[in-house]
VOLUMSE-991558 format. One record per residue: x, y negated, z negated of N, C-alpha, C in turn; residue in three letters; residue number from 0. Coordinates in steps of 0.001 Angstrom, whole numbers, plus 524288, in hexadecimal, padded with zeros to 5 digits. Atoms other than C-alpha are relative to their C-alpha. Layout:
! VOLUMSE-991558
X, Y, Z, X, Y, Z, X, Y, Z, Ala, NUM
...
END
This chain:
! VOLUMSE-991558
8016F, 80493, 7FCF0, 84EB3, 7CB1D, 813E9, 7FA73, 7FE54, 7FE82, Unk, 0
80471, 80246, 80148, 8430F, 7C284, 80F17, 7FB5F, 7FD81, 80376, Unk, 1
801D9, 8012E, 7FC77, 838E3, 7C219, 8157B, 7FBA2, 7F959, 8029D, Unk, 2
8007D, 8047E, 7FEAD, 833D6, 7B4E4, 81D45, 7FA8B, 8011C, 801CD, Unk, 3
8051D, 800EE, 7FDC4, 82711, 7AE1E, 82196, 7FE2E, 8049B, 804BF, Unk, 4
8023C, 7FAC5, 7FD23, 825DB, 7B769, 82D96, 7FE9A, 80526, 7FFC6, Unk, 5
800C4, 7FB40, 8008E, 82779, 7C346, 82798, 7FC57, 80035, 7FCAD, Unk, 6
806F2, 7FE54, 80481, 81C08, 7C26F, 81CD5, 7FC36, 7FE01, 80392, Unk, 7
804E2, 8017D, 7FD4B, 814CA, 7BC6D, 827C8, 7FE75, 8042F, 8022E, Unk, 8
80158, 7F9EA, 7FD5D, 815F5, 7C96D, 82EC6, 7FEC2, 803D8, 7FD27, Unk, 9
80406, 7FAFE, 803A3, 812C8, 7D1E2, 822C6, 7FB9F, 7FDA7, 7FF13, Unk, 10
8047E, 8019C, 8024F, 807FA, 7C8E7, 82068, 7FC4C, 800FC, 8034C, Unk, 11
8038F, 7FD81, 7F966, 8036D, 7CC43, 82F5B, 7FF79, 805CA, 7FFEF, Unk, 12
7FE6E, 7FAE7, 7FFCD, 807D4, 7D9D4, 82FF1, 7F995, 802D5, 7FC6A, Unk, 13
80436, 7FE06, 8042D, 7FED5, 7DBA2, 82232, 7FADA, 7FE2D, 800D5, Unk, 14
80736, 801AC, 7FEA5, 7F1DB, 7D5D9, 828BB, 7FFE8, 80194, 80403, Unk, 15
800E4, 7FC6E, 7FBA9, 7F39D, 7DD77, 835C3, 80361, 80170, 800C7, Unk, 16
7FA02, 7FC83, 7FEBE, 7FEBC, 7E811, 835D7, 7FFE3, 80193, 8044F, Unk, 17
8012F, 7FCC8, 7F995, 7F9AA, 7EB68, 84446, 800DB, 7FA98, 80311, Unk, 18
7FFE8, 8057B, 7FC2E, 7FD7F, 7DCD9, 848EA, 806BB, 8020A, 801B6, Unk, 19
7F9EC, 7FF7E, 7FC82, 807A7, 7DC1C, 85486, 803AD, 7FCDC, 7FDED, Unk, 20
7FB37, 8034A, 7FFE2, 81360, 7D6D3, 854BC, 8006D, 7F9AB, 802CC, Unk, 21
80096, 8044B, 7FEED, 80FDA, 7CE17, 85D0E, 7FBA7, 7FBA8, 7FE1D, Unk, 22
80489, 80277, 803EA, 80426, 7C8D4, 85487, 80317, 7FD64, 7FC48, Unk, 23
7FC31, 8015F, 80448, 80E0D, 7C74B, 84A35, 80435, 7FCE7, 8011E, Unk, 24
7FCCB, 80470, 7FDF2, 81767, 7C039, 85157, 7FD51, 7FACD, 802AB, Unk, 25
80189, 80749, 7FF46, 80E9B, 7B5B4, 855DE, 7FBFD, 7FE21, 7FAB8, Unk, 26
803AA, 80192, 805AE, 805A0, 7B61B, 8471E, 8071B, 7FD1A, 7FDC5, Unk, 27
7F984, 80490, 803CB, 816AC, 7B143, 84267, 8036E, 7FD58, 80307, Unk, 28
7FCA3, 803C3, 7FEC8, 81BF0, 7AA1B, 84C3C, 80408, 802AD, 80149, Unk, 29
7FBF1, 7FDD9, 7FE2C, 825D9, 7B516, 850D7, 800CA, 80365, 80567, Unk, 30
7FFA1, 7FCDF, 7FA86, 82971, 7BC77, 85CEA, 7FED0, 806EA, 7FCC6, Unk, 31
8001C, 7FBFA, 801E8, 8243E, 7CB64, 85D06, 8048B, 8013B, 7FCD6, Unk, 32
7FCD6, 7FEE2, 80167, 831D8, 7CFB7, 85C65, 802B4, 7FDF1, 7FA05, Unk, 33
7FDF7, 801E0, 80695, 83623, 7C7F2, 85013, 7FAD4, 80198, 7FB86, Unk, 34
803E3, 7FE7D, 803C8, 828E6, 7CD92, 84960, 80160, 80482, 7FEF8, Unk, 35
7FE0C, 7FA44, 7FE27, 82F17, 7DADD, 84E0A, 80149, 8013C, 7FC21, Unk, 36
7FADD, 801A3, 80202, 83ACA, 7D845, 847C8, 7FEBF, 7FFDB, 7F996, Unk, 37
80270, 801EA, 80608, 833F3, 7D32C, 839BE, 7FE55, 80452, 7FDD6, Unk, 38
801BF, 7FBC8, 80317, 82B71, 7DD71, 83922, 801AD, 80524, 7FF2F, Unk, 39
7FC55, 7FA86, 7FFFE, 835E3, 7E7C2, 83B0F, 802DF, 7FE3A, 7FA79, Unk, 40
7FC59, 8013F, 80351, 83E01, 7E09B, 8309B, 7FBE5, 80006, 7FA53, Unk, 41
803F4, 7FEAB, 80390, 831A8, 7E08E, 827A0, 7FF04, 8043F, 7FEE6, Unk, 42
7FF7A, 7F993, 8010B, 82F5A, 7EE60, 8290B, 8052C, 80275, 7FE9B, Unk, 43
7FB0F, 7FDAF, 80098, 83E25, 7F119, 82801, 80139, 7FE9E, 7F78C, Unk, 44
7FE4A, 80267, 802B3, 83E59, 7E891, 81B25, 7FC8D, 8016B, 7FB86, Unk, 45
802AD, 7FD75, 802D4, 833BD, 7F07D, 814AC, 7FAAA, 7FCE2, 7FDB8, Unk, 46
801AE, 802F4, 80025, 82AB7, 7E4FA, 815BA, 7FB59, 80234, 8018E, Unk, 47
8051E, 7FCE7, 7FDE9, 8204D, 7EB84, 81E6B, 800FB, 8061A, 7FF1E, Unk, 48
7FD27, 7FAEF, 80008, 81FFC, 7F96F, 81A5F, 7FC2C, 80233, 8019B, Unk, 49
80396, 7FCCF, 7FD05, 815AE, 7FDB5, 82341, 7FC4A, 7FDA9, 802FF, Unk, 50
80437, 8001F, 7FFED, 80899, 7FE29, 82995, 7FBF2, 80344, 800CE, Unk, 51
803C0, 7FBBA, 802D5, 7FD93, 8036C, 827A5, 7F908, 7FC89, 802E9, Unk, 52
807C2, 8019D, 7FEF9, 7ECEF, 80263, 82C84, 7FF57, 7FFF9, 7FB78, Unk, 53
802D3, 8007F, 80393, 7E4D8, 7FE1D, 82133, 7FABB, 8034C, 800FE, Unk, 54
805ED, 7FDF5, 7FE91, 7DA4E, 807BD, 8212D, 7FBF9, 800B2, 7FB9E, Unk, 55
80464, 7FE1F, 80326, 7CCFF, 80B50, 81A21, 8005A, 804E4, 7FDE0, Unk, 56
7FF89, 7FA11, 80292, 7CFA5, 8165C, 81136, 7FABD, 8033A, 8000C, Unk, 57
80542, 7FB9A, 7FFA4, 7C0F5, 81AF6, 8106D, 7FF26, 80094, 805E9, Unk, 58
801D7, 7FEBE, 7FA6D, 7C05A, 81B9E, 81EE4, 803EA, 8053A, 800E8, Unk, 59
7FCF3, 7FC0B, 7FF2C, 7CC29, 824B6, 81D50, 7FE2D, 80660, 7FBE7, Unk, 60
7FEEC, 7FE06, 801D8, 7C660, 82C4F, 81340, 8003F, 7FF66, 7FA5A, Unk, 61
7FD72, 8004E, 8080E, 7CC3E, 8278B, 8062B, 7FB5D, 7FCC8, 8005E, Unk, 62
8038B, 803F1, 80194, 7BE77, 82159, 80077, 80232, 7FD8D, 7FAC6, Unk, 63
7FEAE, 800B5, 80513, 7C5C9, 81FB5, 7F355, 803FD, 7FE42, 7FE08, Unk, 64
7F9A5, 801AD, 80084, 7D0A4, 8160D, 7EE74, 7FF34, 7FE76, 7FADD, Unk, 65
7FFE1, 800E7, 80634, 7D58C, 8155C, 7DF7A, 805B9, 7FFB2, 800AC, Unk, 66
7FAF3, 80102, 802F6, 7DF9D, 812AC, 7D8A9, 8017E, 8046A, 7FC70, Unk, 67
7FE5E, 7FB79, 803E9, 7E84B, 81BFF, 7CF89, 8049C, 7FE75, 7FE5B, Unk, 68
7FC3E, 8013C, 8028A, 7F035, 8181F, 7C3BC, 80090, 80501, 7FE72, Unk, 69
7FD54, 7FA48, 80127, 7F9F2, 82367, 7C112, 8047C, 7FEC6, 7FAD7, Unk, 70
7FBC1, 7FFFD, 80297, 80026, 82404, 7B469, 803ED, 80511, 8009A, Unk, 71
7FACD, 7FCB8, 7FD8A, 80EBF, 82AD9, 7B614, 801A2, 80021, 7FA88, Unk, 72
7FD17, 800AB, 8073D, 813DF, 82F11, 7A61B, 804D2, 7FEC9, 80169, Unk, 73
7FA73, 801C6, 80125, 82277, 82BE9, 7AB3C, 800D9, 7FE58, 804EC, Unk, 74
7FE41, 8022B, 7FB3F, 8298E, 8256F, 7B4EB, 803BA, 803BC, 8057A, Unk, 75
7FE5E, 7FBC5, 7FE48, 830F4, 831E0, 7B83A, 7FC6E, 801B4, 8036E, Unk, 76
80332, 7FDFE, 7FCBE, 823D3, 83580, 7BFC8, 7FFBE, 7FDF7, 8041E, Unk, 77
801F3, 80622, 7FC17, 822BF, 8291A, 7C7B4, 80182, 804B6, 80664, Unk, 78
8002D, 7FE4F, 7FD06, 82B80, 82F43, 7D248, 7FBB6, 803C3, 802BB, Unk, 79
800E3, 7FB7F, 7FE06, 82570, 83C2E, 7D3D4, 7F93D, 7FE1F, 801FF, Unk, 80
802DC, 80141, 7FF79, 8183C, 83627, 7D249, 7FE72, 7FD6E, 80767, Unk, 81
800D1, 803AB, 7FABF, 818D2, 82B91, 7DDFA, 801B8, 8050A, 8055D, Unk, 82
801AB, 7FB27, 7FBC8, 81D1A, 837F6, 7E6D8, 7FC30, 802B8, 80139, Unk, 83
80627, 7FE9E, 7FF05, 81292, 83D5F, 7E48A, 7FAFE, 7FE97, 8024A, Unk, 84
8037C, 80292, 7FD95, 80AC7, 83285, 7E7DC, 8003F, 7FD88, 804F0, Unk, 85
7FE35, 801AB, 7FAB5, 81119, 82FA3, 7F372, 7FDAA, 80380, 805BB, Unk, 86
8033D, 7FA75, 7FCC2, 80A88, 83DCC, 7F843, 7FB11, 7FF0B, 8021A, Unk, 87
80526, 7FEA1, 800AC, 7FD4C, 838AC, 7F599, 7FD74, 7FCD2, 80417, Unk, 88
8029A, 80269, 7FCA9, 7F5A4, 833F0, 801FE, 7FC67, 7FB99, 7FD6B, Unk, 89
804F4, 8032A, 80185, 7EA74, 82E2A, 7FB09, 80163, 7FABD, 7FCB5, Unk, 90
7FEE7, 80428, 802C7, 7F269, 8260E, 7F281, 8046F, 7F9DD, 80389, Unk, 91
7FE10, 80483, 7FD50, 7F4C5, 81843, 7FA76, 8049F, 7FC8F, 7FCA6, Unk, 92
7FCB5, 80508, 8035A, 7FCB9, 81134, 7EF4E, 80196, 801EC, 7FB46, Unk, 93
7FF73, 7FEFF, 8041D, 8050B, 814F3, 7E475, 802BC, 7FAA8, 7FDC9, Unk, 94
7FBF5, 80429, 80367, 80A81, 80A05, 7DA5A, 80219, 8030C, 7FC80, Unk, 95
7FED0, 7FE68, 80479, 813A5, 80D66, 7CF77, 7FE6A, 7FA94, 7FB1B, Unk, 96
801F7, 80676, 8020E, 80D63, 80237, 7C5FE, 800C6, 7FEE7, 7FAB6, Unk, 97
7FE34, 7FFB3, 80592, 80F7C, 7FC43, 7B7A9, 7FA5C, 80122, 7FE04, Unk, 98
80588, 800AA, 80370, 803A6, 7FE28, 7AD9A, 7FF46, 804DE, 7FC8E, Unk, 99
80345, 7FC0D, 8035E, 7FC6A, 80958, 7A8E4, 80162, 803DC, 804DF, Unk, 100
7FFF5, 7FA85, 7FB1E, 7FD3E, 81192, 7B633, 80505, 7FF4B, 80135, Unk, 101
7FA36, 800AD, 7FF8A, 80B85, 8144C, 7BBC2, 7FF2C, 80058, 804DB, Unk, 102
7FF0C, 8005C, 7F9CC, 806E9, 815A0, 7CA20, 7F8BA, 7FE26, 80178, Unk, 103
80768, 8005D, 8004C, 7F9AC, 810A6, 7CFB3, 80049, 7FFE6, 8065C, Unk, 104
8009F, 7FDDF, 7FB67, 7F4F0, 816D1, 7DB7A, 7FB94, 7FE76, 80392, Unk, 105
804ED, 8014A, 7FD97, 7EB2A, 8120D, 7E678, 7FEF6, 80576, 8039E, Unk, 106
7FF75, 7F94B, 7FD32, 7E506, 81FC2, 7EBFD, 7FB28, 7FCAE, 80382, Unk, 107
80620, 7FDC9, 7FB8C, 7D951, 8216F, 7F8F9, 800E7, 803C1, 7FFA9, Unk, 108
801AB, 7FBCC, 7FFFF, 7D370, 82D5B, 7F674, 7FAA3, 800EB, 803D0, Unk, 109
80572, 80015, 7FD71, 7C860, 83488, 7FF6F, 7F9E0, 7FEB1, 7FC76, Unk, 110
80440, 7FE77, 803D0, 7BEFB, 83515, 7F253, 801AB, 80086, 7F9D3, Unk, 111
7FEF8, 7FDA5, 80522, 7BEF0, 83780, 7E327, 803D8, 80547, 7FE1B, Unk, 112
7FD0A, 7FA81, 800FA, 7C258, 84677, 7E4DC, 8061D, 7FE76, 800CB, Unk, 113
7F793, 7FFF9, 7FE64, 7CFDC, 84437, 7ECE3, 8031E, 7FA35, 7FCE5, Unk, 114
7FD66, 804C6, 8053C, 7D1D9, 836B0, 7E25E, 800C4, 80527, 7FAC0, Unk, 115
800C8, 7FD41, 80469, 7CF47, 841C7, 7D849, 80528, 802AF, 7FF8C, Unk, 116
7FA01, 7FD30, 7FF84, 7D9E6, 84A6C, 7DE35, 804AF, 7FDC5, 80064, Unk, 117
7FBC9, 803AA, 7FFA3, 7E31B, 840F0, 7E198, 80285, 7FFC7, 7F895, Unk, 118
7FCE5, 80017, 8061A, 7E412, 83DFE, 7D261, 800A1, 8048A, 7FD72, Unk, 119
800AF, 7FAA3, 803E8, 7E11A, 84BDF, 7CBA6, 805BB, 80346, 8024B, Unk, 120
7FB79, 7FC62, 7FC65, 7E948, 85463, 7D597, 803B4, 7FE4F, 80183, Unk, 121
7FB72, 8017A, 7FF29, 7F335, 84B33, 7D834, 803ED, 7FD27, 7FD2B, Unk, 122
7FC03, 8031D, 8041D, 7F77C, 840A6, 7D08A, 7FF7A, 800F7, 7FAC2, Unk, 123
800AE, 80015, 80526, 7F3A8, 84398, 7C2F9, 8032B, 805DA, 7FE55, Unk, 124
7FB21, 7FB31, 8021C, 7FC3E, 85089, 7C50A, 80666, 7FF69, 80130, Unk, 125
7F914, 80297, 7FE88, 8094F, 84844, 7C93D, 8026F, 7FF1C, 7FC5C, Unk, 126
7FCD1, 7FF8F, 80420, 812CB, 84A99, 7BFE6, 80155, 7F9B7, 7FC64, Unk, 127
800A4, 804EF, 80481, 81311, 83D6A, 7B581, 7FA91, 7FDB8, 80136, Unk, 128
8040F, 8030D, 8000B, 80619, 83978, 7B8D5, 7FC41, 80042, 7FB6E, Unk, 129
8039E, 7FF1A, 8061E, 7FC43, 83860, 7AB9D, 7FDD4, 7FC8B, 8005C, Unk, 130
804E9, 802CA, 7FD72, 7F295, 82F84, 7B243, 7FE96, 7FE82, 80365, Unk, 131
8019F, 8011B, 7FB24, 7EB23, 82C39, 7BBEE, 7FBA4, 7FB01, 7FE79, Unk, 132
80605, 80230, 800AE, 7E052, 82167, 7BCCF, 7FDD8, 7FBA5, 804E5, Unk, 133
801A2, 8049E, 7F9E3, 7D7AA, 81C29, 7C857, 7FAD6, 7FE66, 7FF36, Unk, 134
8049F, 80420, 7FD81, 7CFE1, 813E4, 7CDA2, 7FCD3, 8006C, 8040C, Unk, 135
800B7, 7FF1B, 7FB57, 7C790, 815AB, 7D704, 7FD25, 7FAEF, 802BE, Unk, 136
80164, 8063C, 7FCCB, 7C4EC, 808F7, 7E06C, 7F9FA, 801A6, 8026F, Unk, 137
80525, 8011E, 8001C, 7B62B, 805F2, 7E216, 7FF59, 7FD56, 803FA, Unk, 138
800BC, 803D6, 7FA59, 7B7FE, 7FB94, 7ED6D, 8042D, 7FD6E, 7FF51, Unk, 139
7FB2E, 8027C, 7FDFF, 7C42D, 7F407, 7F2CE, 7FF4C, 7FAAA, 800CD, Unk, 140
802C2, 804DA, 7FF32, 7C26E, 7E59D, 7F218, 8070B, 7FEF0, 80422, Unk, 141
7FCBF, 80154, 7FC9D, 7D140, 7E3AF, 7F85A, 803B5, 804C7, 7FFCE, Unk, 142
7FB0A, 7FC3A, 7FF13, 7DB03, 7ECD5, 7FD7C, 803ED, 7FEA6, 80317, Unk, 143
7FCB8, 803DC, 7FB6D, 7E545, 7E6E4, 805B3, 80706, 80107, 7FFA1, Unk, 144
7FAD9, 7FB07, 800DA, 7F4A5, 7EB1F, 80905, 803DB, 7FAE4, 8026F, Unk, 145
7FE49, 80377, 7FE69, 7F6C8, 7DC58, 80CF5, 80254, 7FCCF, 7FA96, Unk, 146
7FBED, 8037E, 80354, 8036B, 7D6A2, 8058F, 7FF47, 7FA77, 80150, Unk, 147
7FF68, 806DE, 7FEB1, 802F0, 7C780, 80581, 8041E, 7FF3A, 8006D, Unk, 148
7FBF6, 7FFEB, 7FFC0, 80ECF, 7C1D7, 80A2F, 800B3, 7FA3B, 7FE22, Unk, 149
80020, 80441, 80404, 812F2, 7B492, 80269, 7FD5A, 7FBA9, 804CD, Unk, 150
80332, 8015A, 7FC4E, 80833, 7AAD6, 8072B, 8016A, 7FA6A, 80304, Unk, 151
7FD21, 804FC, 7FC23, 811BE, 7A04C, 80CA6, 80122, 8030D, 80653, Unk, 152
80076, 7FBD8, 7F9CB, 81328, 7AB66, 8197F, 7FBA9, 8003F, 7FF41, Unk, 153
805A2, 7FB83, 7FF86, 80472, 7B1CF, 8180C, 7FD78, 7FAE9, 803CE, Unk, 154
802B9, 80228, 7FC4E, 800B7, 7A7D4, 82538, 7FB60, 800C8, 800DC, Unk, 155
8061A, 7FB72, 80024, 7F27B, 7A8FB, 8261A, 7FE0E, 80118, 7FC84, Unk, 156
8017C, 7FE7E, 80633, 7EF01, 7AB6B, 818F5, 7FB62, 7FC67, 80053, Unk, 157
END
């Protein structure tokens, strides 16, 4: 089922305050709570919204340190076993499998250098097909953001 003006209006709400009521949301679109109910059950059912989540400050938690990590994999036979692996790893927020030069590229928060150090030495660089590693380490964040645009004939407000 394809979705219509109301419903990207509500991921477009949802994704600029995931803590807004129902009833906020039903008078920001012109609908009764109950039919927002209804949407956003069928949105979540439809794999449309697949969560939520607080946006927080990683150095307030701790992690002062966010990089990147391209992982070369020598075969494709590894891929599986690999991404299990990384599925273990707390620190690592984001895996891609990607085209280029790297076969997976990883966004890690670490507390520091040392536990970035271990993370790669002691963990991934001993995962069976792996034969590279290479990071980045981020210097300052000019944008970070987890907000999808929704096509800008809905994005009201824009």
């Amino acid at each position: 089922m394809p979705m219509d003006e109301l419903d990207f209006r509500l991921v477009d709400l949802l994704q600029r305050d995931g803590r807004a009521t129902q009833l906020e949301l039903s008078r920001a679109v012109g609908l009764s709570q109950p039919a927002v109910a209804e949407r956003i059950r069928k949105l979540e059912e439809r794999g449309v919204i697949t969560g939520y989540a607080a946006r927080v400050d990683a150095t307030k938690l701790g992690k002062d340190i966010t990089a990147f990590i391209g992982v070369s994999i020598e075969h494709p036979k590894y891929f599986e076993g690999f991404a299990k692996k990384v599925l273990a790893l707390p620190d690592v927020l984001e895996c891609h499998r990607v085209a280029g030069q790297d076969s997976y590229l990883l966004k890690v928060k670490s507390a520091n250098t040392r536990t970035l150090d271990s993370l790669l030495v002691e963990t991934l660089r001993i995962i069976d097909g792996v034969t590279r590693t290479q990071t980045t380490i981020v210097l300052s964040s000019i944008k970070e953001d987890t907000h999808v645009r929704v096509p800008l004939e809905y994005a009201k407000g824009e």
